[in-house]
C-alpha positions in Angstrom: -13.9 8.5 -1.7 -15.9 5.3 -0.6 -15.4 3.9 -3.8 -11.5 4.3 -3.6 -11.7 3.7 -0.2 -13.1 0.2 -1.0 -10.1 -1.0 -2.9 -9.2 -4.2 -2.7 -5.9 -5.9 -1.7 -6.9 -6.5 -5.4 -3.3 -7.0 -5.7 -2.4 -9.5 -3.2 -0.7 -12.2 -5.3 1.4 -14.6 -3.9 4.2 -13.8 -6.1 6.9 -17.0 -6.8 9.7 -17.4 -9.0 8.6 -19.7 -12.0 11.5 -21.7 -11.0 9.0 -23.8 -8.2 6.8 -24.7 -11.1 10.4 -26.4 -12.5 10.9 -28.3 -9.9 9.5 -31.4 -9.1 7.2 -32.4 -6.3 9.9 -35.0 -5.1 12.7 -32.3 -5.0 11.0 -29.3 -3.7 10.7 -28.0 -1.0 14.1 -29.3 0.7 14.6 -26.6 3.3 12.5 -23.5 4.6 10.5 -20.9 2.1 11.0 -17.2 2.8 8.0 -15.3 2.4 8.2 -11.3 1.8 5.9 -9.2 3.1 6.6 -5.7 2.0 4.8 -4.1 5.1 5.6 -4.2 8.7 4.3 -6.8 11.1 0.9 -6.4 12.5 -0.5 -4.7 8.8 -3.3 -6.5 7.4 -0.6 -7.9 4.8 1.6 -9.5 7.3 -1.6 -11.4 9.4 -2.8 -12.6 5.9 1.2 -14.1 5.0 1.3 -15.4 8.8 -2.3 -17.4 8.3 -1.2 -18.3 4.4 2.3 -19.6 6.0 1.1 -21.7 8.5 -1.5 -23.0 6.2 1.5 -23.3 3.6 3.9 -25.2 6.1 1.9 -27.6 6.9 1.2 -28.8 3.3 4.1 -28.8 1.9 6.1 -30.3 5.5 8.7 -26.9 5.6 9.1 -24.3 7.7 7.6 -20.7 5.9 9.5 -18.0 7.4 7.9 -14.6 7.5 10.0 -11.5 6.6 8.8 -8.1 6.8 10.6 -5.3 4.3 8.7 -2.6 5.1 9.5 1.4 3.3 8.7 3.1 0.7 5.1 1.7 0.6 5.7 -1.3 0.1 8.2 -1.2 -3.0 11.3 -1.8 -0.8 10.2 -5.4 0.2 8.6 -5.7 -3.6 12.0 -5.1 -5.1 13.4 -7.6 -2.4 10.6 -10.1 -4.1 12.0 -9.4 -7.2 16.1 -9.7 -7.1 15.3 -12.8 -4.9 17.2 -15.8 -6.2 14.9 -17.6 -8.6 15.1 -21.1 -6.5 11.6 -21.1 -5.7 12.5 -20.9 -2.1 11.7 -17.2 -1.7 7.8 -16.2 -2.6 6.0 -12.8 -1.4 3.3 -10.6 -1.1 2.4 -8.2 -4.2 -0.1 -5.6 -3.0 -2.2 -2.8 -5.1 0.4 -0.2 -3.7 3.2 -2.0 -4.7 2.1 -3.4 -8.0 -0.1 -0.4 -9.3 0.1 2.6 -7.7 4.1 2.9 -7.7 3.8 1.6 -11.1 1.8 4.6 -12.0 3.4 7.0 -10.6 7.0 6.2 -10.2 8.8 5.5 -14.1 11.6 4.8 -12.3 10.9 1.2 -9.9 13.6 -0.7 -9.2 11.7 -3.6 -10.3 9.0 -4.7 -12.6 5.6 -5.4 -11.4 5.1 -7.3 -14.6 8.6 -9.0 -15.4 10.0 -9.7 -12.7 6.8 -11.7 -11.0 4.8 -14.6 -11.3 1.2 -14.6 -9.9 -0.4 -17.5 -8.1 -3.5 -16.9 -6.0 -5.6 -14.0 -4.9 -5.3 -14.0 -1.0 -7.8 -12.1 -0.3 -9.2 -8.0 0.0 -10.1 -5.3 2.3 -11.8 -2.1 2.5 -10.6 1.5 3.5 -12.6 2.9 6.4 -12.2 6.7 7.2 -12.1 7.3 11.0 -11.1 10.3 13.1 -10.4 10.4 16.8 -13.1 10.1 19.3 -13.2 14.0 20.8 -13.5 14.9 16.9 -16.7 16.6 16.7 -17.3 14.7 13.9 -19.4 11.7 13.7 -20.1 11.4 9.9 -18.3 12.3 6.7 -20.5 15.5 6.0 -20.2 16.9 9.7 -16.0 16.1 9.0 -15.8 18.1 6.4 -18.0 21.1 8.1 -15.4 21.0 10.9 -12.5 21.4 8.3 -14.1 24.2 7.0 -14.9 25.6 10.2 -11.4 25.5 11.1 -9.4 25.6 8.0 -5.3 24.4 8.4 -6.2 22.5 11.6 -6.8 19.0 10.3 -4.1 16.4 9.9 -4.6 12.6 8.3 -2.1 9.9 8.1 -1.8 7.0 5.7 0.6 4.7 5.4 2.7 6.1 3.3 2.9 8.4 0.2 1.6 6.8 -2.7 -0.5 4.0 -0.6 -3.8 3.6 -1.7 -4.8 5.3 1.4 -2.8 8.0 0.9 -4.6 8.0 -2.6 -7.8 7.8 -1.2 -7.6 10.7 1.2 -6.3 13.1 -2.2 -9.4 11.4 -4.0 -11.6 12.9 -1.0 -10.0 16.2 -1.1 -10.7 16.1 -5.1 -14.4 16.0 -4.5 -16.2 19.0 -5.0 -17.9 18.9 -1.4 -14.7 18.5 0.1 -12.3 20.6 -1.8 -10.1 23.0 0.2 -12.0 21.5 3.1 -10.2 18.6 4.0 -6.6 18.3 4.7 -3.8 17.5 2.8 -1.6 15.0 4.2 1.0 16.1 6.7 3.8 14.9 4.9 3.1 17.0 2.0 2.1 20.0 3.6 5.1 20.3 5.9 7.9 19.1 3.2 10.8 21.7 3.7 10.5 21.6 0.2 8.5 22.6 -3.2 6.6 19.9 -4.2 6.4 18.4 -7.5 3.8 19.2 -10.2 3.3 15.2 -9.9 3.1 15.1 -6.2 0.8 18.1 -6.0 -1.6 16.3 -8.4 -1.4 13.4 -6.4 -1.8 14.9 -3.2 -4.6 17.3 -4.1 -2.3 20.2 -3.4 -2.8 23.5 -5.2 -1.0 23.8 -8.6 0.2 27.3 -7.1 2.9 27.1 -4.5 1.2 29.9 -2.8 -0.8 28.5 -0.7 -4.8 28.5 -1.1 -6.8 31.5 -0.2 -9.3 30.6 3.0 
């Protein structure tokens, strides 16, 4: 799980239409540049556009204008990104959720993560850190997954979303053979009003039974 957990914002491409590389330093920019982030402000995505986009305005002497299309894990503001006119006066964040993960798991995008972008620059990366409240009992990964066993169905984590790399990165844990039926599933799958997928069971580490697991 460390390993997945450390995953980097390997993604993070400043993604622009190919139409800026058209234009002429003399003719662009002429007004303000829209920049896409497809999280929600105050995610690590949306401090690195804000310090990019100042950096960004003041070179090139035009207001960057930050705009945050956050759902569906990112792929919302991606497929904004994408179906932006190419003017090169709309550029945006690509991330490993919206540019692998959806990929890989979702035939159907609206967009695609190949196609219908051009990279520029690696921004930057982060790492995935597991942490549980302070009155958990827990102070390290091996007394965690005691305590789930301890006290099977009573465990919750969140993510920030389905199909995020965290998301992913919790069912990676849950895959391990220390941790399997120990640690939780992710609430949104467990508590769907309805059967889950084959797909989304595999992904979420679920049970390929829908009867659920023995304790």
């Amino acid at each position: 799980m460390l390993r997945l957990a450390s995953i980097m914002l390997a993604a993070a491409l400043l993604a622009a239409s190919a139409a800026v590389a058209q234009a002429s330093d003399t003719e662009w920019p002429q007004r303000p540049i829209r920049l896409i982030v497809p999280f929600p402000a105050g995610a690590s995505t949306d401090i690195i556009a804000r310090i990019v986009g100042q950096k960004l305005s003041q070179g090139l002497g035009q207001q960057i204008v930050i705009e945050n299309r956050a759902g569906a894990s990112g792929n919302i503001g991606a497929d904004a990104i994408a179906k932006a006119a190419p003017d090169g006066y709309t550029i945006g964040l690509a991330t490993a959720s919206t540019h692998v993960v959806a990929a890989s798991l979702n035939p159907n995008l609206p967009y695609d993560p190949i196609k219908d972008f051009a990279p520029v620059a690696m921004l930057g990366s982060q790492p995935y850190v597991l942490v549980v409240h302070p009155a958990l009992p827990a102070r390290n990964l091996a007394e965690l997954i005691a305590l789930a066993k301890a006290k099977p169905g009573t465990l919750n984590y969140g993510s920030a979303g389905v199909a995020s790399v965290a998301h992913l990165a919790g069912s990676c844990a849950r895959s391990q053979p220390a941790a399997r039926r120990a640690l939780p599933s992710c609430r949104r799958c467990r508590r769907s009003p309805r059967p889950a997928s084959p797909a989304t069971r595999r992904r979420c580490g679920l049970p390929s039974s829908r009867r659920p697991p023995r304790r």
